[in-house]
PATIZA-511127 format. One line per 4 residues: their letters; for each residue x, y, z of C-alpha. Coordinates in steps of 0.02 Angstrom, whole numbers, plus 50000, padded with zeros to 5 digits. Example, Ala and Ser with C-alpha at 12.3 -4.5 7.8 and 13.67 -1.06 7.14 Angstrom:
! PATIZA-511127
AS) 50615 49775 50390 | 50684 49947 50357
This chain:
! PATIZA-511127
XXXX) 50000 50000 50000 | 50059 50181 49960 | 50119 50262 50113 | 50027 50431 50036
XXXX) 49868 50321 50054 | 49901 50263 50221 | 49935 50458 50283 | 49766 50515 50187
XXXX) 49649 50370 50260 | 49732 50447 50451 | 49701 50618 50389 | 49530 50585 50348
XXXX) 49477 50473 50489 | 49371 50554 50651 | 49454 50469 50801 | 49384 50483 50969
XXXX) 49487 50588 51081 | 49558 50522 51251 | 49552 50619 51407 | 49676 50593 51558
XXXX) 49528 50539 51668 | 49478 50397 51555 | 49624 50271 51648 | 49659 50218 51483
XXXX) 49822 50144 51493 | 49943 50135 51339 | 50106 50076 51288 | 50213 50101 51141
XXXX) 50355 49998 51088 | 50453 50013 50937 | 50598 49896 50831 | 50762 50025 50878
XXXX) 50870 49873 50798 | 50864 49684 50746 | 50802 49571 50885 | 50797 49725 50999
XXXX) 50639 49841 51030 | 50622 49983 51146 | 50458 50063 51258 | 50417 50253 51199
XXXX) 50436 50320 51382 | 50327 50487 51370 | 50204 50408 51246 | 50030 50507 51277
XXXX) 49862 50422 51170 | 49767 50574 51103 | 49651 50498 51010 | 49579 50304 50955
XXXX) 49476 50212 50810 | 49444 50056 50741 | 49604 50092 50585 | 49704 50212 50673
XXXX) 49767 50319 50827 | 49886 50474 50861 | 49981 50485 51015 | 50106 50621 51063
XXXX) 50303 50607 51125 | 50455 50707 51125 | 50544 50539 51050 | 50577 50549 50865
XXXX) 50511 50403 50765 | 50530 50384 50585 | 50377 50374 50455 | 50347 50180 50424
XXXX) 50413 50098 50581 | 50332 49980 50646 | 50256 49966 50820 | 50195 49853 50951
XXXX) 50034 49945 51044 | 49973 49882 51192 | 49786 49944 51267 | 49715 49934 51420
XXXX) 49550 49967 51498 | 49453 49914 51663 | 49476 49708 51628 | 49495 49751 51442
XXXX) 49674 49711 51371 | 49731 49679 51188 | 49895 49699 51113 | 49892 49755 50937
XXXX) 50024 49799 50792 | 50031 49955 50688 | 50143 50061 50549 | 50167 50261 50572
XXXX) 50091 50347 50433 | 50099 50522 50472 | 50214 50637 50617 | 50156 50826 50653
XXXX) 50175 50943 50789 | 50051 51079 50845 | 50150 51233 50821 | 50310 51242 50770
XXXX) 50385 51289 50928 | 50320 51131 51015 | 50431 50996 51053 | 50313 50869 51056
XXXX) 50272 50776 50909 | 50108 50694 50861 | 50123 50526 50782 | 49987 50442 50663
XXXX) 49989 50269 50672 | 49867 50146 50552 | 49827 49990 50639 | 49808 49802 50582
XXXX) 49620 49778 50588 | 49577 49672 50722 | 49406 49623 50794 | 49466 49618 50963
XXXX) 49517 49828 50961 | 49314 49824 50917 | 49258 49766 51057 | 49379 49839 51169
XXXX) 49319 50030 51095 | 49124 49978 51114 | 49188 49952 51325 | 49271 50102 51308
XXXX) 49133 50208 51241 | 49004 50120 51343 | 49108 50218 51517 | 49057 50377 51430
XXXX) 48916 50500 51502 | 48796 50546 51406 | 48862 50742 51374 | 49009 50655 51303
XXXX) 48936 50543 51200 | 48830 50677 51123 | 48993 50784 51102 | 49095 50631 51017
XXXX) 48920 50605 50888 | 48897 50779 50856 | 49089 50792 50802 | 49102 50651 50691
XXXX) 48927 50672 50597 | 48983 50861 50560 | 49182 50857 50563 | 49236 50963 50411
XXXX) 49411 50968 50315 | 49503 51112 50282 | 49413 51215 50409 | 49574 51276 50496
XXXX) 49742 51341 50436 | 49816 51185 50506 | 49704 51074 50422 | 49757 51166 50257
XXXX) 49945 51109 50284 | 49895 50963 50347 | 49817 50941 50153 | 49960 51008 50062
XXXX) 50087 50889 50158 | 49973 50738 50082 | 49974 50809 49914 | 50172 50834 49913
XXXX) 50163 50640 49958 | 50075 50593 49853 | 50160 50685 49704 | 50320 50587 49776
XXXX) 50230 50439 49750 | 50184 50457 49601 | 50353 50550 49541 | 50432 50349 49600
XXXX) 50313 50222 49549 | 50224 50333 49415 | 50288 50209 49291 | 50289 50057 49401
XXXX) 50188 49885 49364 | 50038 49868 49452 | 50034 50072 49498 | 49880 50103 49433
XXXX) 49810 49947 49482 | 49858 49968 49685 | 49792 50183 49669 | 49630 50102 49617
XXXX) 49615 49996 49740 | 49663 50109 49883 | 49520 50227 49802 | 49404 50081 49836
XXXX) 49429 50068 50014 | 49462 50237 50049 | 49282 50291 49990 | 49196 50112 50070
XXXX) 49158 50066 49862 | 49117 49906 49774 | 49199 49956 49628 | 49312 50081 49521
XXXX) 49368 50095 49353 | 49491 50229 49269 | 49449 50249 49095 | 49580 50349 48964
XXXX) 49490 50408 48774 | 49539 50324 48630 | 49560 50450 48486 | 49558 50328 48351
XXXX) 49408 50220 48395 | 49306 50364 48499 | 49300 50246 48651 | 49332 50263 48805
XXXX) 49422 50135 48874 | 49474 50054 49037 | 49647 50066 49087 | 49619 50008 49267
XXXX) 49497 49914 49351 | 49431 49842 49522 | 49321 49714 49530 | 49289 49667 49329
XXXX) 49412 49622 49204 | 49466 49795 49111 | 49446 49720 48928 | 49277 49715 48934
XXXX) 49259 49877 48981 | 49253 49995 48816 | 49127 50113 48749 | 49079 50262 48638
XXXX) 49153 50417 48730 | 48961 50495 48754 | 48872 50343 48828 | 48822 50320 49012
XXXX) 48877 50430 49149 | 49056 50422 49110 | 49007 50473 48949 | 48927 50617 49019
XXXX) 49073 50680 49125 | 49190 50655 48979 | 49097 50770 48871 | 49052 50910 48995
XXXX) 49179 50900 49128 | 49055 50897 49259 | 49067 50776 49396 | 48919 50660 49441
XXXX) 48860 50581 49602 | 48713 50494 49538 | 48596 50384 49654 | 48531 50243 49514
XXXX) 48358 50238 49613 | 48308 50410 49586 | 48385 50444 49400 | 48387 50292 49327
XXXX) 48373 50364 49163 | 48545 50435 49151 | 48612 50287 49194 | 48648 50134 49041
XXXX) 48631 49972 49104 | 48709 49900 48952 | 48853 49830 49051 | 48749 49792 49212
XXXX) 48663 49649 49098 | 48836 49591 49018 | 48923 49578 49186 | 48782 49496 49277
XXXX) 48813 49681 49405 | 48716 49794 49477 | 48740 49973 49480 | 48667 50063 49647
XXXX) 48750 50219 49646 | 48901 50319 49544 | 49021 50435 49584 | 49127 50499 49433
XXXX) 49241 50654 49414 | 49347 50726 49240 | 49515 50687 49239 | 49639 50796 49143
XXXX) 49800 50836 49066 | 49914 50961 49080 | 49835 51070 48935 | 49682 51062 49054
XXXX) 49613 50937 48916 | 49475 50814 48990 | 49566 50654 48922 | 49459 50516 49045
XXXX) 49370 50476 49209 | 49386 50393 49363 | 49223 50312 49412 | 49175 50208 49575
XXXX) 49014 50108 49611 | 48902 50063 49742 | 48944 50147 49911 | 48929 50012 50051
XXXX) 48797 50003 50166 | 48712 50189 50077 | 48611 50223 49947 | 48742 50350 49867
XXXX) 48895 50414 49912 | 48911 50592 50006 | 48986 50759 50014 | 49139 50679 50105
XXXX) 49184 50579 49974 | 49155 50715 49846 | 49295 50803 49908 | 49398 50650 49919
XXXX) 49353 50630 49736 | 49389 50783 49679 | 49578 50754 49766 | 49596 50586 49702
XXXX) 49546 50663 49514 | 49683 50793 49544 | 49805 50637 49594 | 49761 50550 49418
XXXX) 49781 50712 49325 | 49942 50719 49380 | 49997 50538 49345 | 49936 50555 49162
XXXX) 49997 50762 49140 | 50086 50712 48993 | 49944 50613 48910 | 49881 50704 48737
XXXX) 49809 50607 48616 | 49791 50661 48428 | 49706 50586 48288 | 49637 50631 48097
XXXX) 49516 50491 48130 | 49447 50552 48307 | 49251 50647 48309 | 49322 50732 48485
XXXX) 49362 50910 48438 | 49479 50911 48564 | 49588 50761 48495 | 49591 50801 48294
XXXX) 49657 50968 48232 | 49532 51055 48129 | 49596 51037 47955 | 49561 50843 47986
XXXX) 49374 50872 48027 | 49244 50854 47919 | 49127 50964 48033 | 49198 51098 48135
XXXX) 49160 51283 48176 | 49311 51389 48145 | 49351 51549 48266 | 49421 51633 48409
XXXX) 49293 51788 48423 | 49196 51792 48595 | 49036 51752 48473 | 49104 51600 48415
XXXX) 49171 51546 48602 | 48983 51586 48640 | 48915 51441 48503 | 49040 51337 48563
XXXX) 48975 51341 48758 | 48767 51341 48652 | 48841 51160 48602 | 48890 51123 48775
XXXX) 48723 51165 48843 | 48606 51080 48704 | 48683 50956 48617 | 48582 50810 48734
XXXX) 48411 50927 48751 | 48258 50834 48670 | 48166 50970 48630 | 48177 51073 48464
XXXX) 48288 51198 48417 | 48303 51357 48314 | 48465 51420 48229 | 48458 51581 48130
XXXX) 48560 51699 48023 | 48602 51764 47866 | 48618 51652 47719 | 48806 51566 47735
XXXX) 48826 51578 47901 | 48835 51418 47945 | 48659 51340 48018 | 48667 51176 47934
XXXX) 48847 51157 47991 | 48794 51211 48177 | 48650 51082 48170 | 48743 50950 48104
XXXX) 48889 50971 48246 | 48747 50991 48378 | 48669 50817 48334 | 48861 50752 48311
XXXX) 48915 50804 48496 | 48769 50762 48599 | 48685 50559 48628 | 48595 50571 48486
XXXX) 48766 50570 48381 | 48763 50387 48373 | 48618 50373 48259 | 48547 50460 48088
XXXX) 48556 50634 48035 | 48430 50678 47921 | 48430 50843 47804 | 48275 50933 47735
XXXX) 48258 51095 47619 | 48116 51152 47668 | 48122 51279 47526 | 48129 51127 47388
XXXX) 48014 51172 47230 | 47971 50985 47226 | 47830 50984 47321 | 47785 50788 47318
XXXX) 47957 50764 47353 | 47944 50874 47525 | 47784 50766 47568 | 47845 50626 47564
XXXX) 48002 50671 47661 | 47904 50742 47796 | 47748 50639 47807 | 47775 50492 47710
XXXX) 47699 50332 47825 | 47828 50222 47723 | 48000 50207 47859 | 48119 50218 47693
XXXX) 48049 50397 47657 | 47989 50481 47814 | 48145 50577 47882 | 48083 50565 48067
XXXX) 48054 50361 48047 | 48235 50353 47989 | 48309 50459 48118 | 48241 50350 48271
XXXX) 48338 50419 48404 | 48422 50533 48291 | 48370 50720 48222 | 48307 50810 48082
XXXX) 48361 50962 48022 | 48258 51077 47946 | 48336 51198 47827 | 48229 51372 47779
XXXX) 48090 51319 47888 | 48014 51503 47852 | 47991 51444 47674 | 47842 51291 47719
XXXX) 47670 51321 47672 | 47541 51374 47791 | 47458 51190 47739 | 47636 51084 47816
XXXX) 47669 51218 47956 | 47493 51140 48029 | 47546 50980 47979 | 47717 50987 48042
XXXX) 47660 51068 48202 | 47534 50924 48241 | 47647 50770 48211 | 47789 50842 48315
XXXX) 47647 50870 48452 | 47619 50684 48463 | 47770 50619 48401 | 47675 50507 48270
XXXX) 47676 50527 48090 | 47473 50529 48052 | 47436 50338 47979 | 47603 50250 48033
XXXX) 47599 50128 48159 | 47741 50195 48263 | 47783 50336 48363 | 47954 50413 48293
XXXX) 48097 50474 48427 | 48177 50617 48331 | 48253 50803 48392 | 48213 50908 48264
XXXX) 48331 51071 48222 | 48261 51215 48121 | 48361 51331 48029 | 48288 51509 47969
XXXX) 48360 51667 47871 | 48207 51797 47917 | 48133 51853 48076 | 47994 51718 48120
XXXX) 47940 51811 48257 | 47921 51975 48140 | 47820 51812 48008 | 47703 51784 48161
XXXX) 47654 51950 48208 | 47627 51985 48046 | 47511 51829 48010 | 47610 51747 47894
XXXX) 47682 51613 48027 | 47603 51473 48129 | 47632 51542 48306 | 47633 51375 48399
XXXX) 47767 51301 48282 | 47852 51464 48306 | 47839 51444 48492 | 47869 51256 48467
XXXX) 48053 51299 48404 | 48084 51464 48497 | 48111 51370 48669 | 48307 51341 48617
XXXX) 48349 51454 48495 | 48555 51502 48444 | 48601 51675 48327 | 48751 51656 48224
XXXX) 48818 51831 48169 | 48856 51878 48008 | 49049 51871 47956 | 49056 52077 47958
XXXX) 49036 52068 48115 | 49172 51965 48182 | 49301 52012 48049 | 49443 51937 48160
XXXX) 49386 51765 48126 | 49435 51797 47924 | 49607 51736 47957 | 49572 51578 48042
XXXX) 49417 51530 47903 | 49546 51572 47768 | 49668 51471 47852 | 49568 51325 47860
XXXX) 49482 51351 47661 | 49680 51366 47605 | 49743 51192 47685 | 49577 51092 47636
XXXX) 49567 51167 47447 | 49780 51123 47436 | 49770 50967 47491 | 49593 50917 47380
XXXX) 49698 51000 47246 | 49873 50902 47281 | 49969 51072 47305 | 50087 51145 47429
XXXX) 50000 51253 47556 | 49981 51414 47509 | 49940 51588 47591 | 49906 51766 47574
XXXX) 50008 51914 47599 | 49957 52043 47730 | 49901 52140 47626 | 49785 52043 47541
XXXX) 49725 51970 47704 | 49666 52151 47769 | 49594 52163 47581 | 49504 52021 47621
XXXX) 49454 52061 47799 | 49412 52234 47756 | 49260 52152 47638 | 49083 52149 47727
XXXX) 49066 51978 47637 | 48858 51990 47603 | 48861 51799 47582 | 48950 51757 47739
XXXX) 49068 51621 47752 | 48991 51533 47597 | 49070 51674 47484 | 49230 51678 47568
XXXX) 49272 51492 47545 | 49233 51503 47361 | 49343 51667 47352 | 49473 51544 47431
XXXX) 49451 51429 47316 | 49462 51514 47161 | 49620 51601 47245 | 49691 51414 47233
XXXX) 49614 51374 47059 | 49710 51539 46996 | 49864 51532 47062 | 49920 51342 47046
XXXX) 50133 51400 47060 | 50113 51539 47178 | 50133 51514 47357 | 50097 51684 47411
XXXX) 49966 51752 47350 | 49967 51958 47345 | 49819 52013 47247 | 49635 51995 47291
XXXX) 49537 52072 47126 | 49375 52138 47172 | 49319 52236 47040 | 49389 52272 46847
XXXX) 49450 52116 46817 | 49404 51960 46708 | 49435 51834 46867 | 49384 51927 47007
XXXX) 49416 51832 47173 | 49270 51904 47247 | 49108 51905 47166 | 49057 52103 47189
XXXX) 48897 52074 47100 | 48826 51998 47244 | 48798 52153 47333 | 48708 52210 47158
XXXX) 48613 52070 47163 | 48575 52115 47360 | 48539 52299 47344 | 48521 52341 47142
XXXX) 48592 52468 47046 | 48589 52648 47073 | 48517 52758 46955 | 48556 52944 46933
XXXX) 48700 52936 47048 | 48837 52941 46909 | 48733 53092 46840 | 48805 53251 46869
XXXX) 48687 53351 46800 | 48569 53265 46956 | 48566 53394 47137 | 48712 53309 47251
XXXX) 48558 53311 47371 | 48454 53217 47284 | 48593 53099 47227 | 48634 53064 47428
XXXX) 48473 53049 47464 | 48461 52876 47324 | 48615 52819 47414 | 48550 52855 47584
XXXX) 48402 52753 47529 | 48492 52603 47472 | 48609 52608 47632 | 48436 52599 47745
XXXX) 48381 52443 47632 | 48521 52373 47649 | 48539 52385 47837 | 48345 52331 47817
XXXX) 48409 52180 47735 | 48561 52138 47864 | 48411 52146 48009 | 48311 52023 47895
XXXX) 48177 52144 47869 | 48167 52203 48042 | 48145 52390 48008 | 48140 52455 48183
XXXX) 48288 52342 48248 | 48368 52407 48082 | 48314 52612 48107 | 48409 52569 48294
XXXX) 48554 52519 48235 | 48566 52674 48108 | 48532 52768 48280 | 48372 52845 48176
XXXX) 48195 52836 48248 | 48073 52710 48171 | 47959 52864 48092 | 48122 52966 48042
XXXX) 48164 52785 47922 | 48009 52792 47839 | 48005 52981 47804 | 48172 52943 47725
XXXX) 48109 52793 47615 | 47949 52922 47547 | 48055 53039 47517 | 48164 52971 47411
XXXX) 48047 52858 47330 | 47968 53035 47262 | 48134 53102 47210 | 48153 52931 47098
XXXX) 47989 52937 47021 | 48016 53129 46981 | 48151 53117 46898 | 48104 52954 46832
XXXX) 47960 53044 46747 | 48081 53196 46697 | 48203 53104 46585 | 48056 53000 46509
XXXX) 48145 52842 46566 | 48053 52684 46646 | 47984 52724 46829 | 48083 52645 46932
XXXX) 47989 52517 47036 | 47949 52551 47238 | 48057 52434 47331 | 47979 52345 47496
XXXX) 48060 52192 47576 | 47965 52050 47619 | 48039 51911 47728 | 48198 52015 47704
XXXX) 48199 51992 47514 | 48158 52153 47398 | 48027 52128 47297 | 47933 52255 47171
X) 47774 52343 47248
């Protein structure tokens, strides 16, 4: 047994304390050399329990000698044998020195305590109960040392037999009796296969225990890095019995807690079952967990797994991943924490933003991350012109069609859910009510993710939305921002476009000079991160032999890099602004209009939130839209030209009045 161990199960023990009055008699007597033992002279018992005892002298004795105790009380003698574990002293002016000792279990020191205890009045008794039902660590600055001295041995501990045969095997143990278990098991990921597997084990053979990463409660604590004590009895359904049935076990109660590397990485667990004689284990051994997870961290600081083949973000860099989201803005750290929080939520969810933001990709990660990631994905335009198609993708009784009677325990994504007819909103809304597709004969277990590129709730108050769908999807619903607005994440997106287009390609990895990079950062990008990985991709297509690239062509060239008649697309032309002989008021006034349609546009037809963000009143935006709708027509009218048509936007798309 580690001598750390030994000093932690003293540490954490309440012993009864001995009073002078008690005629407790006790003698100490220690190996000084072969064949020759000597009595501690000035040995004083302080306190007594069934593992262990401290006793005081001005002697020096050295950790891990043994001793020969002997006890008396009344007609109560036993003679018992015992290792020193720990040696303190009260201040550090006192000359007396407090020795731990751990004792041989021994039924006989049982009885002779319940004799012992028995002598005590009542007050005491009370006293002794109260202590030991509310004794707390690390109440006192003593106590505190007292902790850090255990730490420091066990760090020595580990710094020695760290490597050592049968290491892990004798920690694991000592975790078992320290916290009065059944069982414990230290499981270590496996980038390659996405399992978690056991590396240690008490009480079952470690080869049989393997398993995806986000099953069960270890699963759990893997993912999220928060520790579980879970009582099976009262939340049975976060607990997989899976193993239970193979190993002929069962599970009561679970305690499990992260363990980590020194990148603060969550690269396994350390779980332990069934508290003896309890229904769960307590606050007293949560802190002892927590300690022990700190230990296990530190044996396995130097573990870091990597692998092109591993679905753990953590474990495969991000030019190896299929699905990933890409930034470092406190936006995208935001999503990343949204994934955290939802990815094992049943209920719907609804992602929005502008066109090429990234919904699908979001949804598609959420479903990957979270217990549903073991089973189908299924993908739905909602905006498909194919009409028969859509119904039978959506309420199809046949199981090879319907999307929600593939994706048993799986999810759906909907893509452009704003675009469904008022006919399948009703529809929609009424199957995902009951869970059952109307004329199949099964219910269907699917999350469902909806992804939008307008305001619904603008859609609803306007009447052109089903408000209880609406509502339906509203209860978890994620923003991603447009690119504009978190221009420092260009880099990192180009970064990742450049290494995945060279290597589809079979090139060298290539890059962009500075200044092309603030070219390209400097761009508002009105298609989001959908535009700028097919500017990085033509960037690669046009310059095969050039490593750096220097020149990002926007506008007057034959191969433009960036498509700049998107934004005409977007907002239009502008007419009568190249005319001179037009008033320079007038002409600011058409490109004051087109500014507030576009800023109309960016707010997905949200005219107020837009007339905010211009710092303009609601009223003072549509003054400006009437007025320069007149000044179009007038001088529409005055060159005999074409009246130019009144622009509205509906669902954020402009459309001719």
């Amino acid at each position: 047994m580690l001598a750390s161990f030994s000093e932690f199960k003293f540490f954490q023990s309440f012993r009864i304390p001995v009073e002078k009055g008690d005629d407790l008699r006790f003698l100490v007597q220690f190996d000084e050399s072969y064949n020759k033992s000597e009595y501690v002279e000035d040995a004083t018992l302080v306190d007594i329990s069934v593992t262990g005892l401290g006793f005081s002298t001005k002697s020096r004795l050295s950790v891990g000698s043994d001793l020969t105790i002997s006890l008396n009380f009344r007609k109560h003698q036993i003679e018992l044998s015992g290792i020193v574990v720990r040696s303190f002293s009260q201040s550090v002016d006192d000359e007396e020195i407090i020795y731990g000792v751990e004792l041989d279990e021994d039924k006989k020191l049982s009885k002779f305590l319940q004799a012992y205890i028995m002598s005590f009045s009542p007050e005491r008794l009370k006293e002794c109960l109260i202590q030991s039902a509310l004794k707390e660590k690390y109440t006192k600055a003593s106590d505190g040392f007292e902790m850090f001295s255990l730490l420091l041995s066990l760090f020595k501990d580990i710094t020695n037999f760290g490597n050592k045969e049968g290491f892990l095997d004798n920690m694991v143990e000592e975790v078992v009796r320290i916290l009065n278990a059944t069982r414990a098991s230290i499981f270590l990921i496996n980038p390659d296969s996405n399992e978690l597997e056991a590396i240690s084990a008490m009480g079952v053979e470690k080869d049989s225990l393997k398993f995806d990463y986000r099953l069960g409660i270890a699963g759990s604590v893997f993912t999220t890095g928060v520790a579980l004590n879970i009582d099976i009895s009262q939340d049975r359904s976060r607990f997989n019995n899976a193993f239970d049935k193979k190993l002929g076990f069962e599970t009561r109660s679970i305690i499990c807690y992260p363990i980590q590397n020194r990148e603060e990485k969550i690269i396994g667990v350390i779980e332990v079952l069934n508290k003896k004689n309890d229904d769960r284990f307590n606050v007293e051994d949560e802190k002892t967990m927590k300690v022990m997870a700190l230990v296990f961290s530190c044996v396995f600081h130097d573990y870091n797994p990597m692998s092109e083949k591993s679905q753990i973000r953590r474990f495969s860099a991000p030019s190896d991943r299929k699905h990933v989201i890409i930034g470092r803005t406190s936006h995208i750290s935001h999503l990343r924490n949204t994934i955290i929080k939802m990815k094992d939520l049943d209920e719907p969810v609804l992602v929005s933003g502008e066109s090429g933001v990234g919904k699908t990709l979001y949804s598609i990660i959420l479903h990957e991350e979270g217990k549903r990631g073991l089973n189908r994905c299924e993908i739905v335009n909602c905006g498909d012109k194919d009409i028969e198609t859509l119904q039978m993708k959506l309420f199809s009784i046949n199981e090879e069609e319907n999307v929600f009677l593939k994706s048993r325990g799986g999810t759906v994504v909907l893509k452009n859910i704003e675009k469904l007819s008022d006919a399948f909103q009703s529809k929609l809304f009424k199957q995902l009510t009951n869970s059952r597709v109307e004329g199949a004969v099964y219910t269907f277990d699917a999350r469902t993710i909806g992804t939008t590129s307008v305001d619904l709730g603008e859609e609803v108050d306007e009447g052109n939305y089903h408000s209880e769908l609406f509502e339906m999807f509203y209860r978890a619903y994620v923003h991603i921002e447009p690119l504009r607005r978190r221009q420092d994440d260009v880099p990192l997106l180009v970064d990742y476009f450049l290494k995945a287009e060279c290597k589809r390609e079979g090139l060298l990895l290539k890059s962009f000079s500075e200044k092309a990079m603030q070219n390209l950062m400097n761009y508002d990008w009105p298609l989001n991160i959908k535009e700028l990985k097919r500017c990085v991709e033509r960037a690669v297509l046009y310059n095969p032999k050039t490593h750096v690239i220097t020149e990002v062509e926007m506008e007057n060239s034959a191969a433009p890099l960036l498509d700049t008649d998107v934004k005409k697309r977007i907002f239009g032309d502008l007419p009568f602004v190249s005319d001179f002989n037009v008033a320079l008021k007038d002409r600011l006034a058409i490109v004051e209009r087109e500014m507030i349609i576009g800023e109309i546009k960016r707010n997905n037809g949200n005219k107020s939130k837009a007339a905010k963000e211009m710092g303009i009143s609601r009223e003072a935006l549509r003054k400006k839209l009437l007025y320069s709708q007149e000044i179009l027509d007038s001088l529409s009218n005055t060159n005999n030209e074409p009246k130019v048509a009144t622009l509205t936007l509906i669902n954020g798309q402009k459309k001719a009045a």
